[in-house]
N, C-alpha and C positions, 0 to 999 in steps of 0.2 A: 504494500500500500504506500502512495507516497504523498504528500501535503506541499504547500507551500506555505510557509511561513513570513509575513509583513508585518515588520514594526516600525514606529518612527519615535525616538528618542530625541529629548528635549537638550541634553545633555551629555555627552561622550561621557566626562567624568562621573557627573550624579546620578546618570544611567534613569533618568526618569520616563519609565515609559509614560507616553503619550496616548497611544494603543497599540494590542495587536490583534490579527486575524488570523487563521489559520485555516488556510482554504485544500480540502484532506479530496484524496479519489482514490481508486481501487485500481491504478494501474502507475506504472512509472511517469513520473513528468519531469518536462525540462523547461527550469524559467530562464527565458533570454535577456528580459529587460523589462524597466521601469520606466515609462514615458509620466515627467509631471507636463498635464496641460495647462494651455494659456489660463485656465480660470483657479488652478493651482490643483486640479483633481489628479486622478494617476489613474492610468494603464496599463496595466500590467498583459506581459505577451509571452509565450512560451507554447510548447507542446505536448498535448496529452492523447491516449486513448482515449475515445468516449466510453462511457459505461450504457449498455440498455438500461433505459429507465422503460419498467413496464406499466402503463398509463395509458390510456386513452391522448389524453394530451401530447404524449412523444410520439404517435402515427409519424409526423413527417420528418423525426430524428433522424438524420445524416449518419448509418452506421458502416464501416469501411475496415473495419480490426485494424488498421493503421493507425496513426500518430494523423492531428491534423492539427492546423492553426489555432489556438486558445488562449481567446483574451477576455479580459476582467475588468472594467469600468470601475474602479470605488471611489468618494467622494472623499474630502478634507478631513472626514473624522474614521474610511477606510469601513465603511457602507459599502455592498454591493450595489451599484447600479443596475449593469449587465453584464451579461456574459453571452460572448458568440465563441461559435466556432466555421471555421471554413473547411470542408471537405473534399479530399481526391479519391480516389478509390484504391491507392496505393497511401505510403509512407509520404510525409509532407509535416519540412520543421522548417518552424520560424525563425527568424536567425535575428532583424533589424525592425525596429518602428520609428519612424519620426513623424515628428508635430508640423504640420504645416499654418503658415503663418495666419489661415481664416479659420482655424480649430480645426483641422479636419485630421487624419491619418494614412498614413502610409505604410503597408504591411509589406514583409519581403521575408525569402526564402527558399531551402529548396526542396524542390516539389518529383518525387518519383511517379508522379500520377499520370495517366493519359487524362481525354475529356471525360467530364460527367460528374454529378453531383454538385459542388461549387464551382468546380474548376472546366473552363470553357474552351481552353485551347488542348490540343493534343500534345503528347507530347512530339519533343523533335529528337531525343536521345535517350541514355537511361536515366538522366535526370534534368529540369529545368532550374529557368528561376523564375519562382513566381511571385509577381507583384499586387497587391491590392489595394486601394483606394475605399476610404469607410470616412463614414458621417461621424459627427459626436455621439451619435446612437448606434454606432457599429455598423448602420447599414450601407452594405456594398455602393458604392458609388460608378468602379471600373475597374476592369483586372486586365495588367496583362502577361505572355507570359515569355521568356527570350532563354539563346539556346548560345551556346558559344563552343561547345564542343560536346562528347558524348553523354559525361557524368561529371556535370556543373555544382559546383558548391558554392553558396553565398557565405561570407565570412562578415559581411559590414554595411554600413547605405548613410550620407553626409546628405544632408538637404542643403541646396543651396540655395539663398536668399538673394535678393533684390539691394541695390545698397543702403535702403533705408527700412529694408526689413519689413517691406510692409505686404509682402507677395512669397511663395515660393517658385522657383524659375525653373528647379528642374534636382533631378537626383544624381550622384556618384556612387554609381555599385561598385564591389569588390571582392574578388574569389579566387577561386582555382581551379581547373577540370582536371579530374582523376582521372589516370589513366586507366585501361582495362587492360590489358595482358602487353602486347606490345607499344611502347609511349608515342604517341605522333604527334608532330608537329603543335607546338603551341600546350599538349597536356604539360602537366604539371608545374605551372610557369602563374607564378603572378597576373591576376588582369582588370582595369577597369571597364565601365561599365558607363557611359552619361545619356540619362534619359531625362525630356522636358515635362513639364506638369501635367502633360496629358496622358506620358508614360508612351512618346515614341522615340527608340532609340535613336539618338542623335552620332554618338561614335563610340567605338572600342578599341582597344590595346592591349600590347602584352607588356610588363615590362619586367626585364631580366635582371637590370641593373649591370653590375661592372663585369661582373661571374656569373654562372649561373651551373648549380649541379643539376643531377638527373632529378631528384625529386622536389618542388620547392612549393608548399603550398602558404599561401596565406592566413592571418590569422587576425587581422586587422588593419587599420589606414585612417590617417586623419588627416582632411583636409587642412590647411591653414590659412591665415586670413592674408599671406602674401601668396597666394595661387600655389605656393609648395604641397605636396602631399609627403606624405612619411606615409611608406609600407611595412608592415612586419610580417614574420613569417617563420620556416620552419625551412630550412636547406639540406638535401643529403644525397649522396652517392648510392648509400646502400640503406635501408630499411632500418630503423633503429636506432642508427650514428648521427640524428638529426644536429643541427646546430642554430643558432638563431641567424637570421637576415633579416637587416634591418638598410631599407632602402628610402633615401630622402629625395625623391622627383620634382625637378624644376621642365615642367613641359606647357609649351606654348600655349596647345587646347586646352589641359588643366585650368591655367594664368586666366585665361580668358572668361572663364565661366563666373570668375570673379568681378561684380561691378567695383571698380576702385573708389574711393571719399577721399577727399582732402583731406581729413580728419576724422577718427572715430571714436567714441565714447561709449565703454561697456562696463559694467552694468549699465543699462540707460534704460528706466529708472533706477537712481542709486541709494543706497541706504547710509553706506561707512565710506569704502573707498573706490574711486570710479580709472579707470585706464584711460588715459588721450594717445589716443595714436595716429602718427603722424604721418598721413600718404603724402605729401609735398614732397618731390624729387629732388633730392640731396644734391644728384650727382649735375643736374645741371648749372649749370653756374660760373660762378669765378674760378669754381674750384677751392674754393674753400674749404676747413671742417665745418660739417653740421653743426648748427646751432637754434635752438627755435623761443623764443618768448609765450610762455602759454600763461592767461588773462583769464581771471575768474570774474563774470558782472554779475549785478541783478539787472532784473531790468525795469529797473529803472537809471539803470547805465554807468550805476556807484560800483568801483572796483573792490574787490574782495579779496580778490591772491593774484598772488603774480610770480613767478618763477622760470629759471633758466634752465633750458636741458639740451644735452646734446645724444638723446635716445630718443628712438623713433618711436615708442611705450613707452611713456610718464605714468606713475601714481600720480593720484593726487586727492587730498585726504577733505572728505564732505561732510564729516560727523556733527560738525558745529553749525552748519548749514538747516536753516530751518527748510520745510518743506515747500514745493513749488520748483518755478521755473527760472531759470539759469542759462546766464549765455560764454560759451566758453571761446577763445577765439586762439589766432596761434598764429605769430610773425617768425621765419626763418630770417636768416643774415644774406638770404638771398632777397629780401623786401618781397617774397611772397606770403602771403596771407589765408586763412582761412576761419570759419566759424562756423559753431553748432551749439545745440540747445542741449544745457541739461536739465535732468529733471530726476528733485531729490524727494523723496518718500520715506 
C-alpha cells in the first residue's frame, strides 16, 4: 500500500506543523511535484494505479492496470478540491507540471500508450511524450503528443514567459530516448524539446556537449534568465560505471526564446529583499568596466536609496519599505538608462 504524505511547517527549527494530509491507495505511487498556484493553492502530480471503486457512480472509471497521470487540487489549508486522473491503456508517468501565467496547467510525461481512453494520439514508438493542457478544474483543455525517437523519456519542462510575465509563450522539454538493443543515431544523447502555447513543436536538438559516451541520459535542465540552459545527467560507456554530466549551453535558438528587459526585478511583489538585474549591455561602449547607479523612489519622486554596483544582480534590501508602489531606475557609466516598478507587500 503506499500514501502520500503533505505537510507544511511554519518553522524549520520549531517544527510547527501547520497541517498534514495523508492521501493513502492500494497500489504503489510516484509523487513528481508540487505546483503552488497563482492564488497560493497547490497541485500536487505524480503516478498511481487506479483502484476499482465498485459503485454505480465509477460506470465511466478509466481502468487500464497501468500507472496513469494523478493529480490532487488542495486549497491553502491542504483541503481536497479535486482529483483527476488521465488515462492510456498502457503505463503512462508524469514527470513535469507548470503554472501558466492565466492559472491554467501544463501536464507532461511519458506515455507507453497507443490511442484510447484519454489519450488521443497513437503512439509513434515504444514510448511518447505526452502533453496536456487543464483548466483550474482539471478539465482537459488540449493534449498533444510528440515522438523523437523509439523509447522517449521526459526528465523536465521550463515554461517560458513573456518579458513582463504577463502570458506564457511556449515550453522547453527535456529527455533522453532509450535505446532498445542496438543504439542508433541520436539514442541515448541529451535533447530539447521547444513547443509554443498551443503545444506545436516549434524545434529540436540533440546536445552532446564537449564528449559524449555510449550511454548519457538526462536527468534534469534549467533554463536561465541569460538564455543559458544547464543540462545534467548521467554518462557511461558501460552499464553501471555511470558518472555525472553536467553541461552548461549557450545556443542561439535557446537565447532567443528569451524576451530581454533592460532591467528586472524578482521577487516582484517583494516582501524583504528584491534582485535588480541589469540587461543594459556592458560590452558596448567606451569600453569601460561596468558600473550602474541603481535609484530607489516613491512616487511621488522622493528618493529612498541609492547605491553603486558593478554586478549585473544587485540585492537590494525592502524591509523598511512600507507597502505599495515603487519606482526603481538604473544609470550605467555608459549614460544608459532604465526603469521599473516595484511593488512591496
Amino acid at each position: 500500500m503506499g500514501a502520500i504524505i503533505l505537510s507544511t511547517l511554519l518553522n524549520i527549527h520549531a517544527q510547527e506543523v501547520l497541517w498534514q494530509r495523508d492521501i493513502k491507495s492500494s497500489t504503489q505511487d510516484f509523487l513528481s511535484q508540487i505546483t503552488t498556484t497563482i492564488d497560493g493553492q497547490y497541485l500536487i502530480t505524480g503516478s498511481s494505479i487506479q483502484a476499482k471503486i465498485e459503485s454505480p457512480a465509477a460506470k465511466s472509471q478509466k481502468l487500464n492496470n497501468g500507472y496513469d497521470f494523478h493529480l490532487i487540487k488542495l486549497d491553502q489549508q491542504g483541503n481536497e478540491m479535486w482529483k483527476r486522473y488521465f488515462s492510456g491503456g498502457n503505463h503512462d508517468y508524469l514527470s513535469a507540471t507548470v503554472t501558466t501565467q492565466d492559472g491554467e496547467f501544463l501536464l507532461s510525461g511519458t506515455s507507453y500508450s497507443g490511442k484510447g481512453l484519454d489519450k488521443k494520439d497513437d503512439s509513434k514508438g515504444g514510448s511518447d511524450i505526452w502533453l496536456i493542457q487543464i483548466n483550474e478544474f482539471g478539465d482537459e483543455q488540449w493534449q498533444k503528443s510528440y515522438n523523437l525517437g523509439n523509447r522517449d523519456v521526459l526528465m523536465g519542462m521550463n515554461a517560458i514567459h513573456s518579458a513582463d510575465d504577463t502570458e506564457t509563450k511556449g515550453l522547453l522539454l527535456g529527455g533522453y530516448t532509450q535505446a532498445e538493443g542496438k543504439i542508433q543515431e541520436n539514442d541515448e544523447t541529451f535533447w530539447l524539446l521547444y513547443i509554443d502555447s498551443q503545444g506545436n513543436e516549434k524545434w529540436r536538438k540533440h546536445v552532446k556537449g564537449e564528449s559524449k559516451k555510449r550511454e548519457e541520459r538526462l536527468s534534469d535542465f534549467k533554463l536561465n534568465r541569460d538564455g543559458s540552459v544547464v543540462l545534467t545527467g548521467t554518462s557511461a560507456n558501460e552499464l553501471g560505471k555511470e558518472s555525472w554530466k553536467i553541461v552548461k549551453l549557450g545556443d542561439k535558438q535557446v537565447d532567443q526564446l528569451i524576451e530581454k528587459q533592460d532591467i528586472k526585478i524578482y521577487p516582484n511583489p517583494v516582501s524583504d529583499y528584491a534582485y535588480v538585474e541589469i540587461e543594459l549591455d556592458p560590452s558596448k561602449g567606451s569600453g569601460r568596466g561596468f558600473e550602474a547607479d541603481i535609484t530607489l523612489y516613491d512616487m511621488g519622486g522622493r528618493q529612498l536609496q541609492s547605491l553603486r554596483t558593478k554586478n549585473k544582480v544587485t540585492k537590494i534590501n525592502t524591509q523598511n519599505l512600507i507597502d505599495g508602489a515603487y519606482l526603481v531606475t538604473v544609470k550605467t557609466n555608459e549614460n544608459k538608462t532604465a526603469s521599473t516598478k516595484l511593488i512591496k507587500k
